[in-house]
Every structure is written in structure tokens, then in C-alpha cells.
N, C-alpha and C positions, 0 to 999 in steps of 0.2 A: 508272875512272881516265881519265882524262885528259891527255894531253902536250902541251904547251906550248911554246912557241918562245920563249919568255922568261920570267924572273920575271915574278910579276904584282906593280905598283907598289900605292900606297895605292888609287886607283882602281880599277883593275882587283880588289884585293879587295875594296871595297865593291859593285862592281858582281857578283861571284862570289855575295856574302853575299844581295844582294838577289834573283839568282834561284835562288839554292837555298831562300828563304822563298819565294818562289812556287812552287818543282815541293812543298814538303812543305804551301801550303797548299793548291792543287788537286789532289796528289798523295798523301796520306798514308802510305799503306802501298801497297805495299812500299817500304822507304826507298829512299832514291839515296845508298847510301855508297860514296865514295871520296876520291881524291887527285889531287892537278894537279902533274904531275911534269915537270923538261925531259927529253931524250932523252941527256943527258950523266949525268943520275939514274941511269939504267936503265942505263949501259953497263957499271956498277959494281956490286959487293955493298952490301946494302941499306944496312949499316951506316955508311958514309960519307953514306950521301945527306942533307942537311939536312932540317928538319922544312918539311912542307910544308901547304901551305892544305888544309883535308879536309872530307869531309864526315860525319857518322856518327849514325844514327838523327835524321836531320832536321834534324843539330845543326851549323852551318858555325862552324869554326875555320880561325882567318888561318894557324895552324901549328900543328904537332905531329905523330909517330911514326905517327897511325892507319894498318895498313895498309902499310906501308913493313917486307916482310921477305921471304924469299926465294919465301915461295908464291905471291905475289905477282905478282911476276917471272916467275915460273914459270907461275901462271894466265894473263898478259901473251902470253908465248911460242906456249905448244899452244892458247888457247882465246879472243884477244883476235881484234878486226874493229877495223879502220879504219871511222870513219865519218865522215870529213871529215879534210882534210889529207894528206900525205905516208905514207902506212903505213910501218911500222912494222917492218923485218927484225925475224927471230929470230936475226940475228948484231950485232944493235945493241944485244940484253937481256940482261945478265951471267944465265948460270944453272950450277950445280952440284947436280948429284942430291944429291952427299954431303952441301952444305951444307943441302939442301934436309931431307934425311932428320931432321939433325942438329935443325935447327930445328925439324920437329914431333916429333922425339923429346921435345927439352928440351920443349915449348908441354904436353905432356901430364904430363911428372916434374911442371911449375911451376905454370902456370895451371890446368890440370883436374886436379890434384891437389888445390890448394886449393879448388876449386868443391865436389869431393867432401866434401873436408871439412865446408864450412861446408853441404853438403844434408843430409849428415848429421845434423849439429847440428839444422836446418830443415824436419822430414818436411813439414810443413803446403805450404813452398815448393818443395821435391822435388816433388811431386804436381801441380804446376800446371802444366795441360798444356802453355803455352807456355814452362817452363824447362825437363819433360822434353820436349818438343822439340828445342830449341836443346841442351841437353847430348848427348841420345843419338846425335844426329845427327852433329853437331860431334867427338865423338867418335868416331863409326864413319869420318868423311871422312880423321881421323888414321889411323886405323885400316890404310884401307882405300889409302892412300897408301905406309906403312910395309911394309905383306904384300905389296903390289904394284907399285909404284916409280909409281904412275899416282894424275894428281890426280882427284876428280872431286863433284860438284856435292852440296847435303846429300839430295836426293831420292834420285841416283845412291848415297848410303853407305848411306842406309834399307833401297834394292833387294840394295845389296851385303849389308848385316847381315842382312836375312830370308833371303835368299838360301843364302846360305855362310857367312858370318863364322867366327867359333869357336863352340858351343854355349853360352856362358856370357855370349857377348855378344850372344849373334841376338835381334831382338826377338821377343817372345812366346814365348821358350825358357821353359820353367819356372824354377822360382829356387833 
């Protein structure tokens, strides 16, 4: 993510577009997703903030939601660096545990309940090791935020699930 000392005009997001095409084409993977937010964004809950230029899975859009919610914020807060510009207080980033909680409560009733669903329907695409990746992990980082008010990375949910989790979600638990 990125904060910005002003909207960026047309320019400024052609010139956005053109080096996010250069970090994804000498870059490919791991992607560079994020967002270019001003600091008056951040002071506030997510939901006011307008749609901003983003980036996601390689892909640069001038606007839209990606990324713009409280965990966000929240990952901003305990786990952001300054690397050029003015840094950044943690009394300049709106955050609420409650809201916080709220939002990956709902993210798991709404979106990873329909993911379930439709793996369900899709064993062939269940099994493939880069969406059981991306779900179990994704899942245990909800997981693992919820049991313990603390955010933490998908490697850090994976150590958490093997680790401790509940027996019914650890990885390599029997079924």
C-alpha cells in the first residue's frame, strides 16, 4: 500500500499503470498487490474511503474496493514500514478490534462459505494444490485472528494450524 500526498491526476495514473506493467513483467510472482491511499483515507473507517487506484494479481486498476477494509488498517498499524516519505503514526490509522473482528467474522459466514460451497461442488479444483493453499491458509489467518485478537501472515496461520489450532482444522489432523 501506498500513501499518497494527493490524488493522482490522469497522468499520474498512466504513469502508476505503466510501472506496475514493468514490476509484473520483470517481476511475476509474487504479485505486488495493493492500494495508493491519501492519509485522510486512513484516518477514517474503511467504508467511507472512495475507490482507489490498486493493484491485484498483476492487474492495475485506476479504482475500485481491492483491499480497502479494516484488516488492512489494521495490518498498516502493527506491521507497516515507512520507506520513503513522512511515516506514518498509528494515531493517524482509524482501527477497532471490534470492527476488526466483525469483518473477518462476516469475510468467513460470506465469502469462504461460498468458496466452500462451490469446492464442494468442484473436488477436481478442491485438490489443486494452489487453491488448497490459498483456502486453508486464508482460512486459518481468519482463524487465528478471531481465537486470538492478533493479525498474522498465511505462513504464520499454517505454523498456527499445525501447531494448535482445533483438531478438526490442524493441517494433517485425520478427517
Amino acid at each position: 500500500m501506498a500513501v499518497l500526498t494527493e490524488r493522482p491526476d490522469r497522468a499520474a495514473l498512466e504513469a502508476l499503470a505503466g510501472a506496475y506493467e514493468t514490476v509484473r513483467q520483470e517481476h511475476p510472482r509474487p504479485f505486488f498487490d495493493g492500494f495508493h491511499a491519501m492519509r485522510d483515507d486512513l484516518a477514517k473507517p474503511p467504508e467511507p474511503c472512495p475507490d482507489l487506484p490498486f493493484t491485484q494479481a498483476g492487474d492495475f486498476q485506476e479504482a475500485g474496493r481491492f483491499g480497502i477494509n479494516p484488516v488492512t488498517w489494521h495490518e498498516l498499524v502493527r506491521h507497516g514500514m515507512t520507506v520513503r516519505g513522512p511515516v506514518l503514526s498509528e494515531s493517524e490509522v482509524w482501527t477497532d478490534d471490534a470492527a476488526l473482528r466483525a469483518f473477518s467474522h462476516g469475510n468467513l459466514s460470506s465469502y469462504w462459505s461460498g468458496i466452500h460451497e462451490a469446492l464442494v461442488k468442484s473436488p477436481e479444483e478442491a485438490g489443486d494444490p494452489d487453491a488448497a493453499e490459498w483456502c486453508v491458509l486464508s482460512v486459518s489467518r481468519l482463524h487465528h485472528l478471531l481465537a486470538t485478537g492478533s493479525l498474522t501472515s498465511k505462513s504464520g496461520a499454517g505454523r498456527y494450524d499445525r501447531a494448535g489450532g482445533p483438531a478438526r482444522h490442524r493441517m494433517g489432523a485425520p478427517a
